[in-house]
FITORPA-376854 format. One record per atom (N, C-alpha, C): residue number from 0; residue in three letters; atom name; x, y, z. Coordinates in steps of 0.001 Angstrom, whole numbers, plus 500000, padded with zeros to 6 digits. Layout:
N
<site num="NUM" residuo="ALA" atomo="CA" u="X" v="Y" w="Z"/>
...
//
This chain:
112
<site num="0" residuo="UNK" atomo="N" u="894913" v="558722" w="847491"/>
<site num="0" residuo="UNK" atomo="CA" u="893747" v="558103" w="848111"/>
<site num="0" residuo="UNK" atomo="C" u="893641" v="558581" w="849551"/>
<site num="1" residuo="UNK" atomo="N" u="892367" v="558979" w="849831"/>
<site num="1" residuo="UNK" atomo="CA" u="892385" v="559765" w="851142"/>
<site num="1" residuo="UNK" atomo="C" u="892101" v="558464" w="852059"/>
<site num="2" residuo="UNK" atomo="N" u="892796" v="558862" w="853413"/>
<site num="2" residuo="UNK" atomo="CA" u="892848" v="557352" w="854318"/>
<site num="2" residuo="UNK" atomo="C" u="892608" v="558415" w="855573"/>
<site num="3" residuo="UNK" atomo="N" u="891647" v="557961" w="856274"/>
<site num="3" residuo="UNK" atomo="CA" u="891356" v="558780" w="857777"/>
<site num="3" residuo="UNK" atomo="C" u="891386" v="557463" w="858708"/>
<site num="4" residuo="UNK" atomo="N" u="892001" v="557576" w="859975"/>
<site num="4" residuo="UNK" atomo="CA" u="891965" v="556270" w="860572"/>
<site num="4" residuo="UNK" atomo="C" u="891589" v="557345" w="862152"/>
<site num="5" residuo="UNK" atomo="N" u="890539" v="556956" w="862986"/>
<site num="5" residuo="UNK" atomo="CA" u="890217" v="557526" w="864105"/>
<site num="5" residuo="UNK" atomo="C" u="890777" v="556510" w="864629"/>
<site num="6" residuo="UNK" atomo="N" u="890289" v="557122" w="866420"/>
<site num="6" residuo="UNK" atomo="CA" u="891276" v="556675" w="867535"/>
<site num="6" residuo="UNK" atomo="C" u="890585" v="556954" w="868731"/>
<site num="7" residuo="UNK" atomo="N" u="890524" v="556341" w="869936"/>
<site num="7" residuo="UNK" atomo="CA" u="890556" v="556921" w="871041"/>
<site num="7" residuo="UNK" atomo="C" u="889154" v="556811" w="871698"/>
<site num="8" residuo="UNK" atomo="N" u="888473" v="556512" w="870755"/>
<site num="8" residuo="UNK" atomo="CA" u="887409" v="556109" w="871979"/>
<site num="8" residuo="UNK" atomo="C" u="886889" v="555148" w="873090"/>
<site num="9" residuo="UNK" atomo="N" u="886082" v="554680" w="873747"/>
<site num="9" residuo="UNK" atomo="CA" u="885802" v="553764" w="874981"/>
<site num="9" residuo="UNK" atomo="C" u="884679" v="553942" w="875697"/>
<site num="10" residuo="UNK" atomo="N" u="884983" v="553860" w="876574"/>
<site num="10" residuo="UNK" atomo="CA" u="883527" v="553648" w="877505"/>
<site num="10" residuo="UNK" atomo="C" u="883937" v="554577" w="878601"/>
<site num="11" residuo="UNK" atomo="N" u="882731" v="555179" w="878615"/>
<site num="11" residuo="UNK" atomo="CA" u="883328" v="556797" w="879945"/>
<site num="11" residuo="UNK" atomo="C" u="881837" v="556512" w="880871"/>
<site num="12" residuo="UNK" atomo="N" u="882214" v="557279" w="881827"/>
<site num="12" residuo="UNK" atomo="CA" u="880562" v="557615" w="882409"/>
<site num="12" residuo="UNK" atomo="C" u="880093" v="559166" w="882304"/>
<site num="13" residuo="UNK" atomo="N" u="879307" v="559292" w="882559"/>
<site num="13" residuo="UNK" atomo="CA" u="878641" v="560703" w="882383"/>
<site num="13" residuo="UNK" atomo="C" u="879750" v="561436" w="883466"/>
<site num="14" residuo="UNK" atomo="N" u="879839" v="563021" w="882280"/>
<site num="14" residuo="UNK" atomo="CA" u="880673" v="563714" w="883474"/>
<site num="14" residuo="UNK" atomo="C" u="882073" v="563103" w="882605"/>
<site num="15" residuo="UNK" atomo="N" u="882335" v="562545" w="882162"/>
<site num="15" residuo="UNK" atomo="CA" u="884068" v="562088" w="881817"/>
<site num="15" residuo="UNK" atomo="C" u="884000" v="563019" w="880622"/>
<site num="16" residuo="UNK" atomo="N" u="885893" v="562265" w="880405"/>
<site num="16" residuo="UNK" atomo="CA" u="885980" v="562977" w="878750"/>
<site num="16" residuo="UNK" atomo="C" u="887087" v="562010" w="878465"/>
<site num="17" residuo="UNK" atomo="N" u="886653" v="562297" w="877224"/>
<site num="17" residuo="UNK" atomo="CA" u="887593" v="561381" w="876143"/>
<site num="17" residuo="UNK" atomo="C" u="888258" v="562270" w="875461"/>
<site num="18" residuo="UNK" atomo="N" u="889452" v="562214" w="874389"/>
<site num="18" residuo="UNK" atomo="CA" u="889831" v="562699" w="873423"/>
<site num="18" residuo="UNK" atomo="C" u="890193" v="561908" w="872214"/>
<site num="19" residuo="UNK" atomo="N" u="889748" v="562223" w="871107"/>
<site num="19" residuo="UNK" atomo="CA" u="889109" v="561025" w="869797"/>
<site num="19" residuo="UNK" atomo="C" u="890699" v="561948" w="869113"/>
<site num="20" residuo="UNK" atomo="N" u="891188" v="560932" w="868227"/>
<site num="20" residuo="UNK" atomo="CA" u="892119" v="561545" w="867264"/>
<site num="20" residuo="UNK" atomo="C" u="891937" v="560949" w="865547"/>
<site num="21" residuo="UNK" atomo="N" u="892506" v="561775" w="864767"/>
<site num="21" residuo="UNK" atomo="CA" u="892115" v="561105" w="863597"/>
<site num="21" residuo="UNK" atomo="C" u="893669" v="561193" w="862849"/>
<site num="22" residuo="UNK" atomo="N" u="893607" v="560344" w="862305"/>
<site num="22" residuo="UNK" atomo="CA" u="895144" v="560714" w="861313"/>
<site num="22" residuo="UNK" atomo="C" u="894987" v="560336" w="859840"/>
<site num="23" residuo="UNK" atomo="N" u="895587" v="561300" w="859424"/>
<site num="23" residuo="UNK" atomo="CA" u="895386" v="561527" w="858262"/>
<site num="23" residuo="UNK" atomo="C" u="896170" v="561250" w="856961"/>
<site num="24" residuo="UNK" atomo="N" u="895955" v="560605" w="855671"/>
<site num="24" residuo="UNK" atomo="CA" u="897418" v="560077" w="854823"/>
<site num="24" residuo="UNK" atomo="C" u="896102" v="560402" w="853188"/>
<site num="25" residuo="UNK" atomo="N" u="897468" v="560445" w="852448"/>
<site num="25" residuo="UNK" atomo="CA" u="897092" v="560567" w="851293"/>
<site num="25" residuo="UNK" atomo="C" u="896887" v="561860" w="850577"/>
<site num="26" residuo="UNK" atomo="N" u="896566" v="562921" w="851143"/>
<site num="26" residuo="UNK" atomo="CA" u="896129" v="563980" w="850808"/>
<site num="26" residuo="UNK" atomo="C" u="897002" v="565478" w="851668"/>
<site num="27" residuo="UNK" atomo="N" u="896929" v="566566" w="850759"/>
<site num="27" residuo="UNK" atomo="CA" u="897445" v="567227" w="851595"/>
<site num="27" residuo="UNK" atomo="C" u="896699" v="568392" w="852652"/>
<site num="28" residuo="UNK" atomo="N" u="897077" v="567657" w="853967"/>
<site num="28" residuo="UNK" atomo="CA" u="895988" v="567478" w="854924"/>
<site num="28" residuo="UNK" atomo="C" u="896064" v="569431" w="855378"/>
<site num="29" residuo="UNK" atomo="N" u="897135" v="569846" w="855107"/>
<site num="29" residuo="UNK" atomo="CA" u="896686" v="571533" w="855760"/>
<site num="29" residuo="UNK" atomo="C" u="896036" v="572479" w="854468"/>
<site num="30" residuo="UNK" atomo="N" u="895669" v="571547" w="853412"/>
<site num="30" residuo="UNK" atomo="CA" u="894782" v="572317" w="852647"/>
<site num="30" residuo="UNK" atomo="C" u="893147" v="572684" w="852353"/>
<site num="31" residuo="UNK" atomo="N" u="893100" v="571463" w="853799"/>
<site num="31" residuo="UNK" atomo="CA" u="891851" v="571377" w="853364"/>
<site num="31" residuo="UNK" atomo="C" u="890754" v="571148" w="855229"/>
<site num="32" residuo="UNK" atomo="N" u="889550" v="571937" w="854923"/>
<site num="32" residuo="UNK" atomo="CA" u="888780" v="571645" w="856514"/>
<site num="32" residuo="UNK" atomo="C" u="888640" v="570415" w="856436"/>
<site num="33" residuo="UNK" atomo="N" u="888163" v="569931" w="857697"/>
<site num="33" residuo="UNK" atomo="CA" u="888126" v="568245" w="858179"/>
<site num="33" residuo="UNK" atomo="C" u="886683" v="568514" w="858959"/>
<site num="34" residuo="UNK" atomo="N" u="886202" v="567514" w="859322"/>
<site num="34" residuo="UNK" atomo="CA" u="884590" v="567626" w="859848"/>
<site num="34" residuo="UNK" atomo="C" u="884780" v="566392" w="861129"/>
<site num="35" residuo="UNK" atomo="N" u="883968" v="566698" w="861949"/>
<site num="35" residuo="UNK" atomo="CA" u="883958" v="565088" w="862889"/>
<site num="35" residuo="UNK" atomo="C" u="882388" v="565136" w="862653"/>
<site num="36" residuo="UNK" atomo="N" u="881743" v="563642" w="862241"/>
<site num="36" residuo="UNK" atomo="CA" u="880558" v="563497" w="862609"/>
<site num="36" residuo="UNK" atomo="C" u="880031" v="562300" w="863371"/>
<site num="37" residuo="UNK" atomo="N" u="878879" v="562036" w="863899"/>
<site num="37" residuo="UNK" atomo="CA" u="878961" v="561325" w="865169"/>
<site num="37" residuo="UNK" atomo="C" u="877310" v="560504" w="864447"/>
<site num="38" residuo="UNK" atomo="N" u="877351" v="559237" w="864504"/>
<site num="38" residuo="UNK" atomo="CA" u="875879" v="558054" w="864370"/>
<site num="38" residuo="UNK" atomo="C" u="875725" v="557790" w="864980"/>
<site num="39" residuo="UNK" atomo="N" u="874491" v="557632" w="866059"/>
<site num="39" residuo="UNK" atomo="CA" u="873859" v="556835" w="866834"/>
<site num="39" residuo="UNK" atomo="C" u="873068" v="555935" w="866541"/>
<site num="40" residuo="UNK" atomo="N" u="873241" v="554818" w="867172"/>
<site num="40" residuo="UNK" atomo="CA" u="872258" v="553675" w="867099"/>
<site num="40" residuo="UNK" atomo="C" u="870547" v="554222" w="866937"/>
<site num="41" residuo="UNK" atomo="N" u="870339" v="553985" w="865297"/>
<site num="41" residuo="UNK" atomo="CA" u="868875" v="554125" w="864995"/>
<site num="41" residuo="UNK" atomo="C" u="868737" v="555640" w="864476"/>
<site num="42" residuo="UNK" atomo="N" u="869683" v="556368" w="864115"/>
<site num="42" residuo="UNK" atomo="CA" u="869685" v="558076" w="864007"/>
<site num="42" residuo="UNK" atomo="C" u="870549" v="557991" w="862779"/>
<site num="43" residuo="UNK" atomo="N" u="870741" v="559389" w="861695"/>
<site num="43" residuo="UNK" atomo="CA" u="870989" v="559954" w="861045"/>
<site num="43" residuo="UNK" atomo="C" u="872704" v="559926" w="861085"/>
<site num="44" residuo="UNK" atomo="N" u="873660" v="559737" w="860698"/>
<site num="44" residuo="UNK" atomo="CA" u="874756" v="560845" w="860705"/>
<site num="44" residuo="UNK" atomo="C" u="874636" v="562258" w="861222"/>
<site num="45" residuo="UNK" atomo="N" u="875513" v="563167" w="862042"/>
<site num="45" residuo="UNK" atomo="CA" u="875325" v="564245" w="862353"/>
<site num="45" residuo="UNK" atomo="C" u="876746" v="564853" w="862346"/>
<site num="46" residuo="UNK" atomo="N" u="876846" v="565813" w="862152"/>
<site num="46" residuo="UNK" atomo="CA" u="877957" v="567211" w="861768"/>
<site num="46" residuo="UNK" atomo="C" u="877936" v="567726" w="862724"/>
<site num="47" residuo="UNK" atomo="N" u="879018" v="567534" w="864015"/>
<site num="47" residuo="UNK" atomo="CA" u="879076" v="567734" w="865138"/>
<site num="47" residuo="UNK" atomo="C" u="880383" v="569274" w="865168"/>
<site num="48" residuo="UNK" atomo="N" u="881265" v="568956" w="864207"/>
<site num="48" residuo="UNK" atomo="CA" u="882733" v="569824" w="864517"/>
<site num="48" residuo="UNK" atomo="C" u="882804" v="570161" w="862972"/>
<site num="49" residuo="UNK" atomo="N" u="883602" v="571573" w="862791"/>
<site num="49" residuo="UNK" atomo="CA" u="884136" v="571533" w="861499"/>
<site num="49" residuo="UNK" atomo="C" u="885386" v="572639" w="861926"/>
<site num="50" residuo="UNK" atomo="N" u="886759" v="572340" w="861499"/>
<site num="50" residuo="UNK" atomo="CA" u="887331" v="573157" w="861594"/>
<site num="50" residuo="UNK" atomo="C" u="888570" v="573698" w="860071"/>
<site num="51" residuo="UNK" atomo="N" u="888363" v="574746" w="860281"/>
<site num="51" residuo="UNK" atomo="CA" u="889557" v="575186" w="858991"/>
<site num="51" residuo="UNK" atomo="C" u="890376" v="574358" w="858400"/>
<site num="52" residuo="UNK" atomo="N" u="891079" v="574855" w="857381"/>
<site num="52" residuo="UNK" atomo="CA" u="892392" v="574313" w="857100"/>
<site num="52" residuo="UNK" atomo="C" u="893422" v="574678" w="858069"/>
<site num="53" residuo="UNK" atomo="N" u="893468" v="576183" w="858348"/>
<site num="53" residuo="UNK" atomo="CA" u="894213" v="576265" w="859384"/>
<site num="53" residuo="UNK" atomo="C" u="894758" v="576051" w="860832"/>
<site num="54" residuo="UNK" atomo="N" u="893127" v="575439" w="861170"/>
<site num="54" residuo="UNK" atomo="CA" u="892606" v="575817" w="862572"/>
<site num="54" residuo="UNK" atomo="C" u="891944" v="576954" w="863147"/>
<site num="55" residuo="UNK" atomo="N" u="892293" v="577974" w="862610"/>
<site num="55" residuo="UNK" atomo="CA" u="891768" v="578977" w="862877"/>
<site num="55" residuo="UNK" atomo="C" u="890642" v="578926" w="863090"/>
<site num="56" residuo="UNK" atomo="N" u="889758" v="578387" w="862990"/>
<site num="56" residuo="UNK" atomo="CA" u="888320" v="578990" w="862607"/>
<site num="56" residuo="UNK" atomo="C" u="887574" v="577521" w="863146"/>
<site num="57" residuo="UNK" atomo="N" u="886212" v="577332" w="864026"/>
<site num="57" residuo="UNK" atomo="CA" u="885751" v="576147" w="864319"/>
<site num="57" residuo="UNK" atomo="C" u="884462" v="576311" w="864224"/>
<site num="58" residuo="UNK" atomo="N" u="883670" v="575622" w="864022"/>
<site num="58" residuo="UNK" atomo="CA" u="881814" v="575745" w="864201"/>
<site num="58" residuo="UNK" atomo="C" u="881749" v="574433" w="864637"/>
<site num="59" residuo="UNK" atomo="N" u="880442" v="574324" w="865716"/>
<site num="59" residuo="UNK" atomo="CA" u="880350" v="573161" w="866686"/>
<site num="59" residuo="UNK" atomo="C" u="878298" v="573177" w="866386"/>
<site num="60" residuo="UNK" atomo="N" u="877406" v="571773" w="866411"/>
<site num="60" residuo="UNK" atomo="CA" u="876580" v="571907" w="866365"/>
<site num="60" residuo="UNK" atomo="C" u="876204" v="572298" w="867936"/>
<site num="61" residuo="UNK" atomo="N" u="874929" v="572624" w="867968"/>
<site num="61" residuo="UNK" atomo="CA" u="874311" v="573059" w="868950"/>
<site num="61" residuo="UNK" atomo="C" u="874730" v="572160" w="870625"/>
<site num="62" residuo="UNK" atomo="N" u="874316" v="571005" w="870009"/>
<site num="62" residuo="UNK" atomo="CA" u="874398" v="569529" w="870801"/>
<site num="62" residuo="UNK" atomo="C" u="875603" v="569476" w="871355"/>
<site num="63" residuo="UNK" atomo="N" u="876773" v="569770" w="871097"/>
<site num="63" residuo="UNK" atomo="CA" u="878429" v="569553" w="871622"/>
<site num="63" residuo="UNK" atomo="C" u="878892" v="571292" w="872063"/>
<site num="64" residuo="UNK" atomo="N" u="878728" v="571769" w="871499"/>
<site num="64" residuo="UNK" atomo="CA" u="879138" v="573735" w="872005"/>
<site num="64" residuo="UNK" atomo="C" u="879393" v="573979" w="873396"/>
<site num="65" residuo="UNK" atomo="N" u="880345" v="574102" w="873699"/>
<site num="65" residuo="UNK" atomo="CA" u="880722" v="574724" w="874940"/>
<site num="65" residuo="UNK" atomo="C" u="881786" v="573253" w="875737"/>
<site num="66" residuo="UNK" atomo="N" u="880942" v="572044" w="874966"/>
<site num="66" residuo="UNK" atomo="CA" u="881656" v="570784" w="876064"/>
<site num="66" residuo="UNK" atomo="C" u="882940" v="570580" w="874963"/>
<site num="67" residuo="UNK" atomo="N" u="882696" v="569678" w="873864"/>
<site num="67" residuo="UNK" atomo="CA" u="883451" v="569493" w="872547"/>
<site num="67" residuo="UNK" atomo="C" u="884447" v="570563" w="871781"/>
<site num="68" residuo="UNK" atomo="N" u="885657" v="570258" w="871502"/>
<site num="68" residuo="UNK" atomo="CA" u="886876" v="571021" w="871217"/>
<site num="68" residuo="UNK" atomo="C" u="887290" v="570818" w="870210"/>
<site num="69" residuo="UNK" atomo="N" u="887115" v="570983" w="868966"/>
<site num="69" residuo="UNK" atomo="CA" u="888258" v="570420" w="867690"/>
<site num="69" residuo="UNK" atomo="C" u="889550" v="571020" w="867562"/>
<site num="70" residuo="UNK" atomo="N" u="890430" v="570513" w="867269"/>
<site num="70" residuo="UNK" atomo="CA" u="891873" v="571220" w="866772"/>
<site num="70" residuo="UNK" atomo="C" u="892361" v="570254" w="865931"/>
<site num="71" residuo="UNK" atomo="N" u="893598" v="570602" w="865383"/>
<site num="71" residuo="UNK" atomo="CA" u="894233" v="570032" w="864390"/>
<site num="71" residuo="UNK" atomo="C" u="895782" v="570417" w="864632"/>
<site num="72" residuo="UNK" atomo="N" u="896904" v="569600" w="864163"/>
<site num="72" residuo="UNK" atomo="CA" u="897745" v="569557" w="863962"/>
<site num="72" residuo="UNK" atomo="C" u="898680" v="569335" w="862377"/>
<site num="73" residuo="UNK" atomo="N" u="899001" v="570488" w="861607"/>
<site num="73" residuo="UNK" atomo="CA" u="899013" v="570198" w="860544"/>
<site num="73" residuo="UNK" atomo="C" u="900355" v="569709" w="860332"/>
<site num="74" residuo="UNK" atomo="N" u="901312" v="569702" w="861126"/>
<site num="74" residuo="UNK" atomo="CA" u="902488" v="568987" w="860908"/>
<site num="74" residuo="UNK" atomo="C" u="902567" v="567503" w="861013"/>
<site num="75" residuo="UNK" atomo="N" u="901426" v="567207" w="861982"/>
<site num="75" residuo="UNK" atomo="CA" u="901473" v="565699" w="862585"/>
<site num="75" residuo="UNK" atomo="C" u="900315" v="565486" w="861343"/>
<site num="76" residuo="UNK" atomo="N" u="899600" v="565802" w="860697"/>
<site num="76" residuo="UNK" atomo="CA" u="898398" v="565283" w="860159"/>
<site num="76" residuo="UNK" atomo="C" u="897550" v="564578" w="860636"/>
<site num="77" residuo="UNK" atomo="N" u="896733" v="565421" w="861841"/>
<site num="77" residuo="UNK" atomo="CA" u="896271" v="565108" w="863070"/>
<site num="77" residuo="UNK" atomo="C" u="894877" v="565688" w="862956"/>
<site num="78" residuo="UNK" atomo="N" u="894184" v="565054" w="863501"/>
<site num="78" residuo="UNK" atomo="CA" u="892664" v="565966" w="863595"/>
<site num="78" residuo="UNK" atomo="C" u="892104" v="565346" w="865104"/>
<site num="79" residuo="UNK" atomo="N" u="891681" v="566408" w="866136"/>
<site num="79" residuo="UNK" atomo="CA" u="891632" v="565861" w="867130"/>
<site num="79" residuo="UNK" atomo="C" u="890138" v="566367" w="867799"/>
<site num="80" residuo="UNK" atomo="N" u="889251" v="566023" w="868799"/>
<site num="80" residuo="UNK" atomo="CA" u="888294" v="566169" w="869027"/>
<site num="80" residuo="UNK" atomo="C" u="888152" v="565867" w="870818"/>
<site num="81" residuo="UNK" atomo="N" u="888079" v="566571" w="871523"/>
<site num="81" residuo="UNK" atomo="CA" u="888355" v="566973" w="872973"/>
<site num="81" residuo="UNK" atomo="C" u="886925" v="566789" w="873254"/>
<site num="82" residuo="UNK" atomo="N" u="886517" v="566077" w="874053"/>
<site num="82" residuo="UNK" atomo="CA" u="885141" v="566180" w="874595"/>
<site num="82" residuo="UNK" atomo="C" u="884939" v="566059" w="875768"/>
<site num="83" residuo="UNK" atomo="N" u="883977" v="567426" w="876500"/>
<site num="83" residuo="UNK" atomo="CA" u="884375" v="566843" w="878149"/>
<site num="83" residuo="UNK" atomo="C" u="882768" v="567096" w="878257"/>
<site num="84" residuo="UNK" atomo="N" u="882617" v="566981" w="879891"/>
<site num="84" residuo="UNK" atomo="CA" u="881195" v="566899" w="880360"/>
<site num="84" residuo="UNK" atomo="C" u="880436" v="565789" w="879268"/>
<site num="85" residuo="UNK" atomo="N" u="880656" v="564702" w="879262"/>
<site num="85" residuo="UNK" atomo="CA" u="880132" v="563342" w="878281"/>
<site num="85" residuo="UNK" atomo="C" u="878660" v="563424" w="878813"/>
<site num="86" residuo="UNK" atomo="N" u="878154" v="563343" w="877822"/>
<site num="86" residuo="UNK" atomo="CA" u="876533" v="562873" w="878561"/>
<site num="86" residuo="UNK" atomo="C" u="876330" v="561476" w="877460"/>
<site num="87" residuo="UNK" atomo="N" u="874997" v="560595" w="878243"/>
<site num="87" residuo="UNK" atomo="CA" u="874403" v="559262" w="877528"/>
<site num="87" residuo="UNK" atomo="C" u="874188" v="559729" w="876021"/>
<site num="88" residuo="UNK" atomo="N" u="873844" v="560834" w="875887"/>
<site num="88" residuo="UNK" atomo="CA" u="873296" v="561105" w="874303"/>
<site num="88" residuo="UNK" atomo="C" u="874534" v="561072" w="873623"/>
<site num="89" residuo="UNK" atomo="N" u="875367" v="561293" w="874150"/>
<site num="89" residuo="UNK" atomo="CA" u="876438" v="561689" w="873330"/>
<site num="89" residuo="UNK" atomo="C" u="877249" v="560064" w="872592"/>
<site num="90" residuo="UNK" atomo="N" u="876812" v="559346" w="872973"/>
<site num="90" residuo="UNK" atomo="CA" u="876937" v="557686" w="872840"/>
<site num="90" residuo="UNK" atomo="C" u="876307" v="557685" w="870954"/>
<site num="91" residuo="UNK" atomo="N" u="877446" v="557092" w="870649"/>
<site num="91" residuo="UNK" atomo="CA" u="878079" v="557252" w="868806"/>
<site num="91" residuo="UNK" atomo="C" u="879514" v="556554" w="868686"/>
<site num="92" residuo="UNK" atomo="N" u="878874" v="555867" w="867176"/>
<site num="92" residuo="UNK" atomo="CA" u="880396" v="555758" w="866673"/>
<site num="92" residuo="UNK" atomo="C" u="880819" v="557377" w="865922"/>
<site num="93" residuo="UNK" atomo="N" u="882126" v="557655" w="866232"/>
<site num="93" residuo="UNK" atomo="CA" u="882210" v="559123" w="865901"/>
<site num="93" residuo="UNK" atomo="C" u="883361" v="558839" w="864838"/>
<site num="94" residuo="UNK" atomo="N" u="883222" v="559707" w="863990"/>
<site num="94" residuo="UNK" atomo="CA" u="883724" v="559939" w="862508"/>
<site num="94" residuo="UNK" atomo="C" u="884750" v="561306" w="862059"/>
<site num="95" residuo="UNK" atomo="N" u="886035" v="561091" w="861498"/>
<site num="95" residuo="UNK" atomo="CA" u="885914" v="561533" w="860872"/>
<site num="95" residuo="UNK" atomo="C" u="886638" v="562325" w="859440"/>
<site num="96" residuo="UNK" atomo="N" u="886281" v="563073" w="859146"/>
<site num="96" residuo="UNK" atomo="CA" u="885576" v="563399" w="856958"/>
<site num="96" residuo="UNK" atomo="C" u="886103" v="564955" w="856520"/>
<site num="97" residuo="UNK" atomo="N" u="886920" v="564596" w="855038"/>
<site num="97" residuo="UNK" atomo="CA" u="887046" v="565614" w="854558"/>
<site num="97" residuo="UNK" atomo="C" u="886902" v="565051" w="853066"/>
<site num="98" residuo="UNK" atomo="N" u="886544" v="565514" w="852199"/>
<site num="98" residuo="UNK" atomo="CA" u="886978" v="565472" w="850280"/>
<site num="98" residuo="UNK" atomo="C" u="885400" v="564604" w="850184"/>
<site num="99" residuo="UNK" atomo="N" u="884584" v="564489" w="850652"/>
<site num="99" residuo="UNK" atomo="CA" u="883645" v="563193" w="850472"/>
<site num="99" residuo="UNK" atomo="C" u="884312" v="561848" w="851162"/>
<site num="100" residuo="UNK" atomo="N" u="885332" v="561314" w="851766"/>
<site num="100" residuo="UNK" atomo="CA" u="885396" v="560593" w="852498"/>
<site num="100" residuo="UNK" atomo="C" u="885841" v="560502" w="853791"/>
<site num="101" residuo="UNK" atomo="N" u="884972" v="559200" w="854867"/>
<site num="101" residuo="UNK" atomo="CA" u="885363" v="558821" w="856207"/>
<site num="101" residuo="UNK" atomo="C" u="886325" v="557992" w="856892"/>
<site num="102" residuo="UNK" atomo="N" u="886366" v="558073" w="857919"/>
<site num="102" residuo="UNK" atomo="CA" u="887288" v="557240" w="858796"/>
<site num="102" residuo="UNK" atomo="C" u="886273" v="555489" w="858804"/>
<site num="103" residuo="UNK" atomo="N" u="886833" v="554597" w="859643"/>
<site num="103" residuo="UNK" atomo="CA" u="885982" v="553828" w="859996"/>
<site num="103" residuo="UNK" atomo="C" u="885308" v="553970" w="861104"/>
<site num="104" residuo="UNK" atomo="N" u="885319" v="555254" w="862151"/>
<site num="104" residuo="UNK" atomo="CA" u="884553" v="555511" w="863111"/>
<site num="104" residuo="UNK" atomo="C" u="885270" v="555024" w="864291"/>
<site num="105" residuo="UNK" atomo="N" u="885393" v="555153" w="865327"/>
<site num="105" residuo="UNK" atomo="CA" u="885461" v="554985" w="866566"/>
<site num="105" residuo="UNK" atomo="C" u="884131" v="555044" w="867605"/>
<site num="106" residuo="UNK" atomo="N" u="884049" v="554273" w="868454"/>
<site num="106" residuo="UNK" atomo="CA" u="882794" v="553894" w="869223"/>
<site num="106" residuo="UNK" atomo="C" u="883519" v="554862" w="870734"/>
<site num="107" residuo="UNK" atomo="N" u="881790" v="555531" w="870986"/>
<site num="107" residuo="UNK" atomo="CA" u="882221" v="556447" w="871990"/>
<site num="107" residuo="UNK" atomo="C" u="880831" v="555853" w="872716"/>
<site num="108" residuo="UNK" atomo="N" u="881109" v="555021" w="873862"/>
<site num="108" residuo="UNK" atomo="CA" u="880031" v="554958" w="874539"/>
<site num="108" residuo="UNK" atomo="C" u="879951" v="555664" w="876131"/>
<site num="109" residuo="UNK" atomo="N" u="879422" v="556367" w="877021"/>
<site num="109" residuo="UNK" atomo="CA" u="878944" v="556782" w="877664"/>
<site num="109" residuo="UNK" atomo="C" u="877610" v="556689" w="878722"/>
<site num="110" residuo="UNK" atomo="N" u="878475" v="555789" w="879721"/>
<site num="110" residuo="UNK" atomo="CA" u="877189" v="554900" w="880202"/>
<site num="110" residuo="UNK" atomo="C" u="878147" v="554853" w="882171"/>
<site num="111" residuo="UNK" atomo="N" u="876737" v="554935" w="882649"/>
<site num="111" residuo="UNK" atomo="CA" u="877622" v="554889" w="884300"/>
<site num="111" residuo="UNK" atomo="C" u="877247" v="552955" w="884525"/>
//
């Protein structure tokens, strides 16, 4: 049974950074890519991060590129998500998903 439990979010002001973590049980976690996705109040789900099984390899949507970092740790069964330069938009419970299932989200708010 796949179990994702996130971590780490709070309340930043614009300009901060957080780092979100996810941990991972049930499954065997260096076989497979992991995704972070991010809901805002009144909006869609969105597919913000996706990175390999290995790590190797990352794609970032448009919206996070250049600020937002994914990596992973496959010994720790770790999935981690680095976000700097925070802006108000970026305010979400953030997620996250591999096999068809999620974490329960972590709340990332971003407010001066």
């Amino acid at each position: 049974q796949v179990q994702l439990v996130e971590s780490g979010g709070g309340l930043v002001q614009p300009g901060g950074s957080l780092s979100l973590s996810c941990a991972a049980s049930g499954f065997t976690f260096s076989r497979y890519a992991m995704n972070w996705y991010r809901q805002a109040p009144g909006k869609e789900r969105e597919l913000i991060a996706v990175i390999s099984s290995a790590g190797t390899n990352t794609n970032y949507a448009d919206s996070v590129k250049g600020r937002f970092t994914c990596s992973r740790d496959n010994a720790k069964n770790i999935l981690y998500l680095q976000m700097n330069n925070l802006k108000p938009e970026d305010t979400a419970v953030y997620y996250c998903s591999t096999l068809h299932s999620y974490g329960q989200g972590t709340q990332v708010t971003v407010s001066s």
